[in-house]
Every structure is written in C-alpha cells, then in structure tokens.
Biopython code that builds the backbone (N, CA, C, O; Angstrom):
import numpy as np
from Bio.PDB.StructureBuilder import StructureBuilder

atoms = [
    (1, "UNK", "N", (78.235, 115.243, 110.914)),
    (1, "UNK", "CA", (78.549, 114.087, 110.082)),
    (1, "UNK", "C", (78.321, 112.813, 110.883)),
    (1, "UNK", "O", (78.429, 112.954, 112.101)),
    (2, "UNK", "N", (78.055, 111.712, 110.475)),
    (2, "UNK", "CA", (77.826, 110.360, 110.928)),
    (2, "UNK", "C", (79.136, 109.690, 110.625)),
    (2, "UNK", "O", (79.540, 109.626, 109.463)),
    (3, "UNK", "N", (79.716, 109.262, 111.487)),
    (3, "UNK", "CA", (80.734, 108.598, 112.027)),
    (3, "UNK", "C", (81.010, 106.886, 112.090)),
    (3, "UNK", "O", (80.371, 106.346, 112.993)),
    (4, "UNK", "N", (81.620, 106.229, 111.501)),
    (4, "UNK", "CA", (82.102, 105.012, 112.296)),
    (4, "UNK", "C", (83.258, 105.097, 112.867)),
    (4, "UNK", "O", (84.118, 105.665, 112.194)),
    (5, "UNK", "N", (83.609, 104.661, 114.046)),
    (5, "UNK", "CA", (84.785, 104.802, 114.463)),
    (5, "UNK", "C", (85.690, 103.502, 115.062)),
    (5, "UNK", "O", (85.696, 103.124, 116.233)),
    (6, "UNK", "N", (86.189, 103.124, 114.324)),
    (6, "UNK", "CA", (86.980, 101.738, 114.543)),
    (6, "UNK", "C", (88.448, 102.162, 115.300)),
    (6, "UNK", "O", (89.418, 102.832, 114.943)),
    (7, "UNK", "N", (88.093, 101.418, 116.529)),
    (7, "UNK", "CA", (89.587, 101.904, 117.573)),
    (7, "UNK", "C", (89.418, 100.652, 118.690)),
    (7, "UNK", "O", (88.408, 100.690, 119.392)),
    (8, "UNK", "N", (90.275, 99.654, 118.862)),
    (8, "UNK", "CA", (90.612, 98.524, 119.956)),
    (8, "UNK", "C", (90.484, 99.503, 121.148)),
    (8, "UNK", "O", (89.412, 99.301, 121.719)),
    (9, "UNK", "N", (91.098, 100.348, 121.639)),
    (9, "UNK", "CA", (91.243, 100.696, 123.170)),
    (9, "UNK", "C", (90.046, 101.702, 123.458)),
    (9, "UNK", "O", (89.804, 102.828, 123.024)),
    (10, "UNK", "N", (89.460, 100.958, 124.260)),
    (10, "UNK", "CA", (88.497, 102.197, 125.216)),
    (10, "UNK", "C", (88.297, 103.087, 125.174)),
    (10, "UNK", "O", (87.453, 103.724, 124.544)),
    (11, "UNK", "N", (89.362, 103.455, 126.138)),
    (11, "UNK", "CA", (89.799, 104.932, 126.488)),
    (11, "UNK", "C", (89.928, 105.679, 125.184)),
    (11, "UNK", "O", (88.987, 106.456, 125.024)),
    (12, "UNK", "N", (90.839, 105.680, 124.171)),
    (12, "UNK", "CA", (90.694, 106.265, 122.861)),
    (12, "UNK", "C", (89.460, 106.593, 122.524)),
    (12, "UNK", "O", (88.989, 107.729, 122.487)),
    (13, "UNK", "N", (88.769, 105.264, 122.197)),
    (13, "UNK", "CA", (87.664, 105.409, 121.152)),
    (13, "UNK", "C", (86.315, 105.951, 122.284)),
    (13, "UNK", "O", (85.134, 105.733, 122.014)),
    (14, "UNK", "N", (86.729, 106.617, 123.449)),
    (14, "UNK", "CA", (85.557, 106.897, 124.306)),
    (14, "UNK", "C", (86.420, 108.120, 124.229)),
    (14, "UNK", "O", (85.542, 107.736, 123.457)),
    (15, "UNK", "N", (87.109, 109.065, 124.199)),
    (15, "UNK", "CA", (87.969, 110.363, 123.800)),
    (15, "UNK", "C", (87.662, 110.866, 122.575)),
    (15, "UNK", "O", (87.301, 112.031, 122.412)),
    (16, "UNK", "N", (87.794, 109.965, 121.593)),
    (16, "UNK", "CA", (87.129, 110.639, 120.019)),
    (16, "UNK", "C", (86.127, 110.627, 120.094)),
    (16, "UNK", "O", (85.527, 111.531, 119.514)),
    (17, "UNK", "N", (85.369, 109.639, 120.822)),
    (17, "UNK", "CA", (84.042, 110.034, 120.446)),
    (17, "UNK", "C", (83.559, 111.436, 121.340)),
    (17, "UNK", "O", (83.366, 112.521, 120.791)),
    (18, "UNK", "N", (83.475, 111.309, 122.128)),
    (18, "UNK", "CA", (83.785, 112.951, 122.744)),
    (18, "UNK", "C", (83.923, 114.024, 122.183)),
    (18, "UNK", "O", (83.203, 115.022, 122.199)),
    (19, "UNK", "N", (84.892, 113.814, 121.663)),
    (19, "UNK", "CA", (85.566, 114.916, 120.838)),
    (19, "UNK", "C", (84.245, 114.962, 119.654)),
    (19, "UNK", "O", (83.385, 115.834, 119.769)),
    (20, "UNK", "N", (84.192, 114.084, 118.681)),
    (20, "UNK", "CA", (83.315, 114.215, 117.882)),
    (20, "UNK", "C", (81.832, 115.116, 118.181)),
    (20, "UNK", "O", (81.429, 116.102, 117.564)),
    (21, "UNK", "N", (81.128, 114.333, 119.465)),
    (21, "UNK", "CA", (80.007, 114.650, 120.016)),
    (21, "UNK", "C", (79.925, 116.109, 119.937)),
    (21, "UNK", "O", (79.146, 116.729, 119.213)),
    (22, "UNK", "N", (81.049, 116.760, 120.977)),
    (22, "UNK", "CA", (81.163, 118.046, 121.544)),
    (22, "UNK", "C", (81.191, 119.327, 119.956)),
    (22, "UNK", "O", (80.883, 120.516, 120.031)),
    (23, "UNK", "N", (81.567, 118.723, 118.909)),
    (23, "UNK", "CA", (82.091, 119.196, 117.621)),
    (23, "UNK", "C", (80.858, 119.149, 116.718)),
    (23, "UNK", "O", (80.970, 119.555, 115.561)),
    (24, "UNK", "N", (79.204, 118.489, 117.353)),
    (24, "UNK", "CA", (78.351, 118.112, 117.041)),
    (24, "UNK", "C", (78.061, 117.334, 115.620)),
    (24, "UNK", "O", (77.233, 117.689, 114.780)),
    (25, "UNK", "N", (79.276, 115.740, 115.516)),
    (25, "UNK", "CA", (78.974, 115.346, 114.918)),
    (25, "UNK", "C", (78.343, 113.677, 115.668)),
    (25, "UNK", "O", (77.978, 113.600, 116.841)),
    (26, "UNK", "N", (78.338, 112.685, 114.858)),
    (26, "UNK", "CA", (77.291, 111.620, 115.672)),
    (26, "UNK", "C", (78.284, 110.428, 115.172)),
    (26, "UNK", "O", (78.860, 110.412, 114.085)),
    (27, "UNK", "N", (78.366, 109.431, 116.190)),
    (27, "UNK", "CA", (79.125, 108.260, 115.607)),
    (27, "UNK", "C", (78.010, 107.155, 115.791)),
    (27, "UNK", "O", (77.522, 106.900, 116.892)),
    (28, "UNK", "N", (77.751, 106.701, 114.948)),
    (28, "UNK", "CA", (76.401, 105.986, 114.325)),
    (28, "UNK", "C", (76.862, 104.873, 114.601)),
    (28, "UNK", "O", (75.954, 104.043, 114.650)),
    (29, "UNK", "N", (78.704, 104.090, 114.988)),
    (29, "UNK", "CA", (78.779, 102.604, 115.129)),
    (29, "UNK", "C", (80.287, 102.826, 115.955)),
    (29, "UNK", "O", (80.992, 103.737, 115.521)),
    (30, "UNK", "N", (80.725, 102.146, 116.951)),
    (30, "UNK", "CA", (81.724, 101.317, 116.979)),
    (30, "UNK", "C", (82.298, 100.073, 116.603)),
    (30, "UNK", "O", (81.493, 99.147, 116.503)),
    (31, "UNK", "N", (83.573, 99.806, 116.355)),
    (31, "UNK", "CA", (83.931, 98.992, 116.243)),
    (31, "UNK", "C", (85.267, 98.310, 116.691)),
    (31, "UNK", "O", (86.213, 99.090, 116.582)),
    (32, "UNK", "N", (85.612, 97.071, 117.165)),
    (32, "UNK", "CA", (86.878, 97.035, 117.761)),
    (32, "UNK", "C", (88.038, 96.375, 117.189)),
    (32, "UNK", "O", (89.182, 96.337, 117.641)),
    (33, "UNK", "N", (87.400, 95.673, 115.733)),
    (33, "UNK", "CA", (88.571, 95.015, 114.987)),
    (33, "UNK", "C", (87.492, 94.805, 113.375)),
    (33, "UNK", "O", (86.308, 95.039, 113.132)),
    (34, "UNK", "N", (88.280, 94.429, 112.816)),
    (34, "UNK", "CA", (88.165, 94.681, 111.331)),
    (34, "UNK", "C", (86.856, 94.011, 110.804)),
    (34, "UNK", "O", (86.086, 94.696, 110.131)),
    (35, "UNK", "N", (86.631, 93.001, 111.015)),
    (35, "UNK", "CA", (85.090, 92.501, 110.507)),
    (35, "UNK", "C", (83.971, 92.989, 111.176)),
    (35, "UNK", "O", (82.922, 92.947, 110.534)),
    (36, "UNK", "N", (83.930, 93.458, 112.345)),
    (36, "UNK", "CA", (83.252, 94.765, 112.747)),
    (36, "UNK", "C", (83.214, 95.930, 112.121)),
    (36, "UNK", "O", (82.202, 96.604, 111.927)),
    (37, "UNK", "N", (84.613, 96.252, 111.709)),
    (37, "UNK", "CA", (84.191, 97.600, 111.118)),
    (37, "UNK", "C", (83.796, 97.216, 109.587)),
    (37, "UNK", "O", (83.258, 98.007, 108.811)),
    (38, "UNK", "N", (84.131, 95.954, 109.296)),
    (38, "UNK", "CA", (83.235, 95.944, 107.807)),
    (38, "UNK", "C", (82.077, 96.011, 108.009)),
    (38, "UNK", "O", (81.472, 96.893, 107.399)),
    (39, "UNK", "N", (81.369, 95.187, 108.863)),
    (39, "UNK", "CA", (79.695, 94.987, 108.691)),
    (39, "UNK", "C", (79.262, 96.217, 109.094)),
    (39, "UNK", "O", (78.431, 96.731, 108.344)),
    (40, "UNK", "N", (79.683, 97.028, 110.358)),
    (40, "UNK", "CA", (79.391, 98.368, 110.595)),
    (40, "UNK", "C", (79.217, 99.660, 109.257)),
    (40, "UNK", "O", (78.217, 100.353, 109.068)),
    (41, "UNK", "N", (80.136, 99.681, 108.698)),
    (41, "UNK", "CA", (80.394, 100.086, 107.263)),
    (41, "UNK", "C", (79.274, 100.018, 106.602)),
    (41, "UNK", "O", (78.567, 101.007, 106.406)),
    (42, "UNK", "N", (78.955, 98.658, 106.125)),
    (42, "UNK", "CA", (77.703, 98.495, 105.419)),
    (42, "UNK", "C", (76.659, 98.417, 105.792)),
    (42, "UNK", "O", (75.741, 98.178, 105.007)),
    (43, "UNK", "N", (76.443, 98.600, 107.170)),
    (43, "UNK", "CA", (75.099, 98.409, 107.910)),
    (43, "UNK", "C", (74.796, 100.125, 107.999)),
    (43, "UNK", "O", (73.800, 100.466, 107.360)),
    (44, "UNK", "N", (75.432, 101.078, 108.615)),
    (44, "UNK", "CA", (75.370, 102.198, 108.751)),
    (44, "UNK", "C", (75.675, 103.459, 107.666)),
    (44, "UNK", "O", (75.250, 104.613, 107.725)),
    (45, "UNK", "N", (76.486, 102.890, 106.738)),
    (45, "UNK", "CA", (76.814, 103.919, 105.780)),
    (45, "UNK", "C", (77.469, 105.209, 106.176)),
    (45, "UNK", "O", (77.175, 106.265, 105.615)),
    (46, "UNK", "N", (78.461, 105.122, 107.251)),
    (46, "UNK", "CA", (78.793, 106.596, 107.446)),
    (46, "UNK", "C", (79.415, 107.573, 106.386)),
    (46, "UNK", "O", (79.897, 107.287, 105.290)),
    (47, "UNK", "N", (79.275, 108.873, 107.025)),
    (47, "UNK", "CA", (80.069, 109.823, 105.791)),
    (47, "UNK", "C", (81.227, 110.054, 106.280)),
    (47, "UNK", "O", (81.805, 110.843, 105.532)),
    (48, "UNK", "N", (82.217, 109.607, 107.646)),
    (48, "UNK", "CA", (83.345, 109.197, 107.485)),
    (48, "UNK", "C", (83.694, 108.373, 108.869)),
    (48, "UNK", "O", (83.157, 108.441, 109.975)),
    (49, "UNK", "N", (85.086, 107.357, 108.273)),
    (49, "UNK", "CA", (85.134, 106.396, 109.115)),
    (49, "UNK", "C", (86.651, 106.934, 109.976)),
    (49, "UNK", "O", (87.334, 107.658, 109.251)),
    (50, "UNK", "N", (87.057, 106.767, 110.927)),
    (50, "UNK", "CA", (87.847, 106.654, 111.952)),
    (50, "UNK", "C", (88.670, 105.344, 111.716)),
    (50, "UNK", "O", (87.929, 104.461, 111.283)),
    (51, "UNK", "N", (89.788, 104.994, 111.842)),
    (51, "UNK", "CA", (90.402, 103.818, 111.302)),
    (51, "UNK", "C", (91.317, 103.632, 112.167)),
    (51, "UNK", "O", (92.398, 103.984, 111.695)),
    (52, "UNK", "N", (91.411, 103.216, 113.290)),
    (52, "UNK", "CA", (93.101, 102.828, 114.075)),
    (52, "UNK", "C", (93.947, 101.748, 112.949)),
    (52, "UNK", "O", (93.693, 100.694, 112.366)),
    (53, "UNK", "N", (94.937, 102.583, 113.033)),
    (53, "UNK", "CA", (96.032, 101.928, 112.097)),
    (53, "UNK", "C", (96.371, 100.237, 112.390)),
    (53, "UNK", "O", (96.455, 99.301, 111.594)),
    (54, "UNK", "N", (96.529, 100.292, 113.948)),
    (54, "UNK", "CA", (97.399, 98.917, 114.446)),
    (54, "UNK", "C", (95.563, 98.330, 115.003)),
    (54, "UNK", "O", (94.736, 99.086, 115.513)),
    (55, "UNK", "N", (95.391, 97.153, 114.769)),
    (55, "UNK", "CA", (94.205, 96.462, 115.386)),
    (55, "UNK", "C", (94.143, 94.878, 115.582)),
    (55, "UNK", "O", (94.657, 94.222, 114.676)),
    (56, "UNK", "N", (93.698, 94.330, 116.425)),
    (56, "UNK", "CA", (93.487, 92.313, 116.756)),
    (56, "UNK", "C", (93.005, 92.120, 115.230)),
    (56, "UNK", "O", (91.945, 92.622, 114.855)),
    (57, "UNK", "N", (93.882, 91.321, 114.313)),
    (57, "UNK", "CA", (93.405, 90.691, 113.390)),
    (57, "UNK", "C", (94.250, 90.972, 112.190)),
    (57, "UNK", "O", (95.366, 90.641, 111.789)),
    (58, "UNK", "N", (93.238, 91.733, 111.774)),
    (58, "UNK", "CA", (93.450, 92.466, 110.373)),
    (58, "UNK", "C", (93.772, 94.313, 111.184)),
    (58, "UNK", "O", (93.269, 95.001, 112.073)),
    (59, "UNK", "N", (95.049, 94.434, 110.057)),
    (59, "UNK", "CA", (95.565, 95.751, 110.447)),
    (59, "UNK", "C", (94.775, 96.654, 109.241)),
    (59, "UNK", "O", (94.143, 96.277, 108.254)),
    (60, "UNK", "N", (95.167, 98.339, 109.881)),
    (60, "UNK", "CA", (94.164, 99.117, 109.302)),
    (60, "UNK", "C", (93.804, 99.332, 107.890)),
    (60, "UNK", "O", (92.776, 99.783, 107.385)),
    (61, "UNK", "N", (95.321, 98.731, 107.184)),
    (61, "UNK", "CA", (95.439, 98.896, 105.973)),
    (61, "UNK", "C", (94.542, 97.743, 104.863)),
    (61, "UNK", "O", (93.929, 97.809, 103.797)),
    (62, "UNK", "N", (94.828, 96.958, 105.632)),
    (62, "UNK", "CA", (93.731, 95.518, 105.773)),
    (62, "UNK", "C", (92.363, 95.732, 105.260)),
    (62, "UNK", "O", (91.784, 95.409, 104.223)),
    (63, "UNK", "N", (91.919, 96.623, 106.718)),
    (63, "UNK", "CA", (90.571, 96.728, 106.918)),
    (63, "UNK", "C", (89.989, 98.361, 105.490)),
    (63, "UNK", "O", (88.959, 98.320, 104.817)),
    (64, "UNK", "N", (91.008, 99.502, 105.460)),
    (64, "UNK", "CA", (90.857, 100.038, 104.735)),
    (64, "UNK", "C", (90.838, 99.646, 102.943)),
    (64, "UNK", "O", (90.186, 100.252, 102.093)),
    (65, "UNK", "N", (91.684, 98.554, 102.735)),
    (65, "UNK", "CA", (91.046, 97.862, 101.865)),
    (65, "UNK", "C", (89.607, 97.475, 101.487)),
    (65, "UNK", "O", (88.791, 98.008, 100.736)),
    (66, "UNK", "N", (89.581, 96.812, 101.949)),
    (66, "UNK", "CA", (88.037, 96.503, 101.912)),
    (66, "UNK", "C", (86.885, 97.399, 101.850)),
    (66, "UNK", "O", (85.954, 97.374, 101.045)),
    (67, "UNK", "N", (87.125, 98.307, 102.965)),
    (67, "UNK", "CA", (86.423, 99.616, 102.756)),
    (67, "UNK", "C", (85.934, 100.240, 101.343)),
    (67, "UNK", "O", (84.770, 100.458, 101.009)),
    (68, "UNK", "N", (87.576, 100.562, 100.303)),
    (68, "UNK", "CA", (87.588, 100.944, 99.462)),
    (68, "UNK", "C", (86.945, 100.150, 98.550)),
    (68, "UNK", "O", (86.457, 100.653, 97.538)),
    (69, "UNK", "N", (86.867, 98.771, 98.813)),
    (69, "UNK", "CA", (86.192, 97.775, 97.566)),
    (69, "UNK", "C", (84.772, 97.887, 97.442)),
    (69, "UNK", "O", (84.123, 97.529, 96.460)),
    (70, "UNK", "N", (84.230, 98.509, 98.707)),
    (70, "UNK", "CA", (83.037, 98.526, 98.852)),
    (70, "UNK", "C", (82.104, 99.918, 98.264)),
    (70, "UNK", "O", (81.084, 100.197, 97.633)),
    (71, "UNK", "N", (83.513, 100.663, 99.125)),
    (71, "UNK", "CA", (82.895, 102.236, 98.622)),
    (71, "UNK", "C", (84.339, 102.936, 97.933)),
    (71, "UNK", "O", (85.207, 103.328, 98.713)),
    (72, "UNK", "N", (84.535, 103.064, 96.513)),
    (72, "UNK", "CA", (85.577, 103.700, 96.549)),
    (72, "UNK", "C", (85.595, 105.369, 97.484)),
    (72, "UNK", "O", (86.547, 105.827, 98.115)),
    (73, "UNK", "N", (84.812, 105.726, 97.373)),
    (73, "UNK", "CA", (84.979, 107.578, 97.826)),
    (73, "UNK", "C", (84.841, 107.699, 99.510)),
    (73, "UNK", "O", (84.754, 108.769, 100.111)),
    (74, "UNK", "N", (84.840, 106.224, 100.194)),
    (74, "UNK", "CA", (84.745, 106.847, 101.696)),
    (74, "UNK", "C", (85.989, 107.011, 102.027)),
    (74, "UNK", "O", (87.093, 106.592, 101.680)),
    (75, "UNK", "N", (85.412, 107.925, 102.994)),
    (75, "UNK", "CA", (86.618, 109.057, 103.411)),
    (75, "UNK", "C", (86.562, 108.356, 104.426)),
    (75, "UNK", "O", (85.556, 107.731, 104.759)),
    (76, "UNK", "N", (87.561, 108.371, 105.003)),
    (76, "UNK", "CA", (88.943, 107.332, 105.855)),
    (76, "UNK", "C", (90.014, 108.517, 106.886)),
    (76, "UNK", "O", (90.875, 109.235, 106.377)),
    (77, "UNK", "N", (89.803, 108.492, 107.875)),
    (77, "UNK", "CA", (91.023, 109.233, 108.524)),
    (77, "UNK", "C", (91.488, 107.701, 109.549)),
    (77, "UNK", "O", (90.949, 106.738, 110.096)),
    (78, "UNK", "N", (92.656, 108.220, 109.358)),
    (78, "UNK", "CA", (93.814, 106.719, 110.054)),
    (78, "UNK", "C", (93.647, 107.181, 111.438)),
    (78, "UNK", "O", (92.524, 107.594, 111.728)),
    (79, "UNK", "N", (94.283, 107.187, 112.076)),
    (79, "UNK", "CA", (94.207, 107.183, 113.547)),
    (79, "UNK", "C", (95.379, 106.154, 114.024)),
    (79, "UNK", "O", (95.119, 104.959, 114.156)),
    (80, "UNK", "N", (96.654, 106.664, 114.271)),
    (80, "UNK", "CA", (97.749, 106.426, 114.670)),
    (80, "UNK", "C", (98.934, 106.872, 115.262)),
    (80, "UNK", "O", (99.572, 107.695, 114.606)),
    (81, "UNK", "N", (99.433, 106.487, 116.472)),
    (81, "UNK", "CA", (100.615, 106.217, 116.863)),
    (81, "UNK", "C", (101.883, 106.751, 116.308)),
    (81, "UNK", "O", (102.572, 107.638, 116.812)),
    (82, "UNK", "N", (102.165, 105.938, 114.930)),
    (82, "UNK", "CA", (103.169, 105.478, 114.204)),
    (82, "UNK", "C", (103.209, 106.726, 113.384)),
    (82, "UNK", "O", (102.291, 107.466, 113.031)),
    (83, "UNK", "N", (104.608, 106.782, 113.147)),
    (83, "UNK", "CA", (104.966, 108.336, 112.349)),
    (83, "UNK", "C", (106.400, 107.441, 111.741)),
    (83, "UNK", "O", (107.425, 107.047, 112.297)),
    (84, "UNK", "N", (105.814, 107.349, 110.141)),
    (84, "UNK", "CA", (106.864, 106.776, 109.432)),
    (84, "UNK", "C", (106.427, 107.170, 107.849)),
    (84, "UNK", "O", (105.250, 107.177, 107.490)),
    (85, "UNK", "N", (107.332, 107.432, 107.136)),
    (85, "UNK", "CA", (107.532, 108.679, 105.982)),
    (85, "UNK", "C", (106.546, 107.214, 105.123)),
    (85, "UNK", "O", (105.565, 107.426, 104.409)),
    (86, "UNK", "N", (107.125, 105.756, 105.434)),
    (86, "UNK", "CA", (106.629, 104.482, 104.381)),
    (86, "UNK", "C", (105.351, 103.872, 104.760)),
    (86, "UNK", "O", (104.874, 102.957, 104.088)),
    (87, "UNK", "N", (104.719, 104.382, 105.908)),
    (87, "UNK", "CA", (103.294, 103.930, 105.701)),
    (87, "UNK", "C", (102.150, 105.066, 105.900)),
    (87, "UNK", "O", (100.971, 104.945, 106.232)),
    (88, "UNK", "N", (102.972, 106.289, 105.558)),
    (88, "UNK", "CA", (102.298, 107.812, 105.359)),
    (88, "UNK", "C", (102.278, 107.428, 103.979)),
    (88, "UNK", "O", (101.115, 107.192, 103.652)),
    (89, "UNK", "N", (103.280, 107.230, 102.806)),
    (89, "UNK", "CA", (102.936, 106.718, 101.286)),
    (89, "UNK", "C", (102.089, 106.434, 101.239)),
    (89, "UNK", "O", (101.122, 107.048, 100.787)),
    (90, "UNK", "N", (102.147, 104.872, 101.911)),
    (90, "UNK", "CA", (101.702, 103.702, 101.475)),
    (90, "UNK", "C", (99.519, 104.274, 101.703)),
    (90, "UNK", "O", (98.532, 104.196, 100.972)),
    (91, "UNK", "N", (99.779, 104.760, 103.047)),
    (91, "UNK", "CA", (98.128, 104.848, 102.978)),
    (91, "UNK", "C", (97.710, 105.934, 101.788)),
    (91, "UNK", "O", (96.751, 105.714, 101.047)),
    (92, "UNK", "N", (98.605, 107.237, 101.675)),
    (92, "UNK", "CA", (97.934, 108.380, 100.657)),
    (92, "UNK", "C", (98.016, 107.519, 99.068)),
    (92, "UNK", "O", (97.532, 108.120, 98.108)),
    (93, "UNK", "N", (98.551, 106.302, 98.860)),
    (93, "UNK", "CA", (98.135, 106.034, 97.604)),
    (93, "UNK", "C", (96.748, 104.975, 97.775)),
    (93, "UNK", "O", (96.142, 104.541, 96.796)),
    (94, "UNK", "N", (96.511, 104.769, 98.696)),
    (94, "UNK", "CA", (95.307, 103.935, 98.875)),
    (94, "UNK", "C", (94.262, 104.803, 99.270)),
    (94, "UNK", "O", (93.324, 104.395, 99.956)),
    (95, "UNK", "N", (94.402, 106.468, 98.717)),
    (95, "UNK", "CA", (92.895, 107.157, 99.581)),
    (95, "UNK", "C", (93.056, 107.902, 100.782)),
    (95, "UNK", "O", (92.808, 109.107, 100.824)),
    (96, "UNK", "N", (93.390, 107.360, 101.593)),
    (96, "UNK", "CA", (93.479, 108.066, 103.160)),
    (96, "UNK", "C", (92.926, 109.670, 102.963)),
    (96, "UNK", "O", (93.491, 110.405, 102.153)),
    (97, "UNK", "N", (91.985, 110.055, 103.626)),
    (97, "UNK", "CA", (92.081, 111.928, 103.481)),
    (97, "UNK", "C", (92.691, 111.967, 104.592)),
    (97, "UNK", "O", (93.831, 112.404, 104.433)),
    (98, "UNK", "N", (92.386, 111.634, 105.957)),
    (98, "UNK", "CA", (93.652, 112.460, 106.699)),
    (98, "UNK", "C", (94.491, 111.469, 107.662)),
    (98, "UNK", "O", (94.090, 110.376, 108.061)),
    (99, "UNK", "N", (95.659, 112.033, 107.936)),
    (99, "UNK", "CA", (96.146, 110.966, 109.358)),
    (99, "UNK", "C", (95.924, 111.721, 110.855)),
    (99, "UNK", "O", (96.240, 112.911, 110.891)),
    (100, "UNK", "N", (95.496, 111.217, 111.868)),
    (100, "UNK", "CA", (95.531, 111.548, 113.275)),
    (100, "UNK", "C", (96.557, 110.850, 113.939)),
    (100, "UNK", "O", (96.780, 109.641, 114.006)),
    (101, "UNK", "N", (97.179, 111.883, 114.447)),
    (101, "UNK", "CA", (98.541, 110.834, 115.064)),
    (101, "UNK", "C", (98.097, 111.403, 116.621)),
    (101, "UNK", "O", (97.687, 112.487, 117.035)),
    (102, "UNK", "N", (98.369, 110.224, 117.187)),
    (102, "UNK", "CA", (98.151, 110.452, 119.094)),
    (102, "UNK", "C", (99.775, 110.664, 119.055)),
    (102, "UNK", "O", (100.672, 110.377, 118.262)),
    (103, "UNK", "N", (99.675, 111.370, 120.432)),
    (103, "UNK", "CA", (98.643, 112.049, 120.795)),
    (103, "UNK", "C", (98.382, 113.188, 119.998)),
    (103, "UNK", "O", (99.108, 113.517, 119.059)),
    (104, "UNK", "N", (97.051, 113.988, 120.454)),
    (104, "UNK", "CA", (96.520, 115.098, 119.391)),
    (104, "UNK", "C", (95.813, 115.645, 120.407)),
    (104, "UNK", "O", (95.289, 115.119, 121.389)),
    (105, "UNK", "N", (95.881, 117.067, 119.947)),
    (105, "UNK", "CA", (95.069, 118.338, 120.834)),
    (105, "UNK", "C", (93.792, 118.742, 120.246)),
    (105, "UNK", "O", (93.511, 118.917, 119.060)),
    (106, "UNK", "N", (93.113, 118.850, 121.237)),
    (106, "UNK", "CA", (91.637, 119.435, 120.472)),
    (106, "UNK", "C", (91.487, 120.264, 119.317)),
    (106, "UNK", "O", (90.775, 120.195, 118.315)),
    (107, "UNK", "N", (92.462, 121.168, 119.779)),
    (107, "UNK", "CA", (92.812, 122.078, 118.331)),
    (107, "UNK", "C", (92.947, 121.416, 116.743)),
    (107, "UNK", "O", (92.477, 121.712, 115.645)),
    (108, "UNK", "N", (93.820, 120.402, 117.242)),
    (108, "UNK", "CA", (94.158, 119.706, 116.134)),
    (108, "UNK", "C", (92.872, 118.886, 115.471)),
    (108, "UNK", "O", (92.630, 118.820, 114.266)),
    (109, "UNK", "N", (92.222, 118.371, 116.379)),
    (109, "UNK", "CA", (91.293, 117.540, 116.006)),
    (109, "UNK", "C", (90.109, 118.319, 114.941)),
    (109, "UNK", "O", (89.904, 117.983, 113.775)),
    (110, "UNK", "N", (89.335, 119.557, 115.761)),
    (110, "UNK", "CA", (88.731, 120.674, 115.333)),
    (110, "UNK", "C", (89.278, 120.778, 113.741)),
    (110, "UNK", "O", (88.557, 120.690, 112.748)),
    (111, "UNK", "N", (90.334, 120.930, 113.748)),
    (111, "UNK", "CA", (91.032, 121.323, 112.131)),
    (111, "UNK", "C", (90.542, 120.249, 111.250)),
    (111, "UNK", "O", (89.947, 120.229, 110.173)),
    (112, "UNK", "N", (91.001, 119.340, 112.090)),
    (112, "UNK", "CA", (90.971, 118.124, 110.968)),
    (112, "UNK", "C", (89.708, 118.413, 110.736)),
    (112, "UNK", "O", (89.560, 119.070, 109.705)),
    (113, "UNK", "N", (88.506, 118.108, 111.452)),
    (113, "UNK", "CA", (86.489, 117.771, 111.162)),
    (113, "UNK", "C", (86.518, 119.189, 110.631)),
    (113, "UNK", "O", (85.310, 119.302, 110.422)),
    (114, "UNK", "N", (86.961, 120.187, 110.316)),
    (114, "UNK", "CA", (86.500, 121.694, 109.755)),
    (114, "UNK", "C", (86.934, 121.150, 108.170)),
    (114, "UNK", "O", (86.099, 121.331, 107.284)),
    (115, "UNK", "N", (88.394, 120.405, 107.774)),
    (115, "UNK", "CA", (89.043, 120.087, 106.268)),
    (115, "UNK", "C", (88.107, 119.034, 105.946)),
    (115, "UNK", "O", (87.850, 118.876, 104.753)),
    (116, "UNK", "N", (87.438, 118.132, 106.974)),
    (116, "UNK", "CA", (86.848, 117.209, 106.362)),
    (116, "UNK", "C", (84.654, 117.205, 106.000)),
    (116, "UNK", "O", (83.754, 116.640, 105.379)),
    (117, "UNK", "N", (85.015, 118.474, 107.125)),
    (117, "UNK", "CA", (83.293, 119.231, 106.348)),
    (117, "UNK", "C", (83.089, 118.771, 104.718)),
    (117, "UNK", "O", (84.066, 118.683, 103.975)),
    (118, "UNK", "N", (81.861, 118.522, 104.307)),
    (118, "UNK", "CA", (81.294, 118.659, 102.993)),
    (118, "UNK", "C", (81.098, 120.073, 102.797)),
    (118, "UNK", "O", (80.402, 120.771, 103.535)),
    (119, "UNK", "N", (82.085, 120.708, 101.212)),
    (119, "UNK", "CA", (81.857, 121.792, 101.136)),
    (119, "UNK", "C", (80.482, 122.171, 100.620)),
    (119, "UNK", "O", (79.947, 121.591, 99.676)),
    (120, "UNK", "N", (79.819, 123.404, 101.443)),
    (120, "UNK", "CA", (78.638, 123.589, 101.171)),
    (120, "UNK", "C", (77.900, 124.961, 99.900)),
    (120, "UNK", "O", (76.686, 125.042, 99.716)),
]
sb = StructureBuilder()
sb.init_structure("model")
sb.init_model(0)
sb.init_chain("A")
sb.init_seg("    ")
for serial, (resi, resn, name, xyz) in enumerate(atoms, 1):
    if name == "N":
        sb.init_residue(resn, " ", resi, " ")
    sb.init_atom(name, np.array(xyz, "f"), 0.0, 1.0, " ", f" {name:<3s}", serial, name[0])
structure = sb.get_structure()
C-alpha cells in the first residue's frame, strides 16, 4: 500500500516507516504538520494515511477533517499517545479505521496493515 505518514517527531515517523517498509508497503510522502499533510494528500493520493493525533498547528482531528472533505473514504489510522474513552468517540464518528497507540509492538502493528489490506 502507498502511505502518507504525518508524524512531528523523527524518531517515530523514521520507526513507522520502517515498520511499513519491512511489511513491504511504501510511504510515498512525509509530513510534519497539517498543511503538509494536506498538500501531500492531494499531491500523492495515498491508499492510507498515518495521522499523529497531537501536531504544531492544527491537531489531528483538524487535519483529519479536511482529509475527509477532500476524500470522504480515506482511510485514516490515528497514531497516538492518548488513551481516552472521549476522543476514541469523537474520532470513530468522524471515520477513523484504526487507532495506534504508542507505544506498540511489531506484532501489533503487523495486525493492524493485515485489517487494513484491500480485501482481495
């Protein structure tokens, strides 16, 4: 799958992508805050985006907005920290297919990119 992956810290977004690579999928863009990951979005078209929840600017929910205005059906995994019952809602009524909460084990990760395969 082709990838955008919007994540502020380095180290993270040089770990997923890793992870992705090794899982043989391709991340076609980075990005480090929200008007990046818009133009990235529309410049690249991925078949799914990576989303850090907390970001400089506009926060993920922010930026996943927009997303959705653009494309309703892109698939969106959050990528967060934060473990709270009210912005686990708040994203599954706006779309979200999955959440990644750090930290996370390869195992975990694997699961997630196997649920988020296009069924063939």
């Amino acid at each position: 799958m082709k990838i955008l992956l919007v994540e502020d810290n380095a180290l993270t977004r040089y770990t997923i992508k890793s992870l992705l690579n090794k899982l043989g999928h391709e991340v076609v863009a980075e990005a480090e805050d929200g008007a990046e990951a818009v133009r990235c979005f529309k410049e690249f078209k991925p078949e799914v985006v990576f989303l850090d929840l907390i970001l400089p600017g506009k926060s993920g929910v922010e930026i996943l907005e927009e997303l959705r205005a653009i494309d309703p059906a892109a698939r969106v995994v959050v990528i967060t920290a934060v473990e709270q019952d009210e912005i686990d809602r708040r994203l599954a009524d706006k779309g979200v297919n999955a959440i990644l909460r750090k930290p996370f084990s390869f195992d975990d990760f694997k699961a997630l990119m196997k649920d988020l395969a296009p069924a063939s």
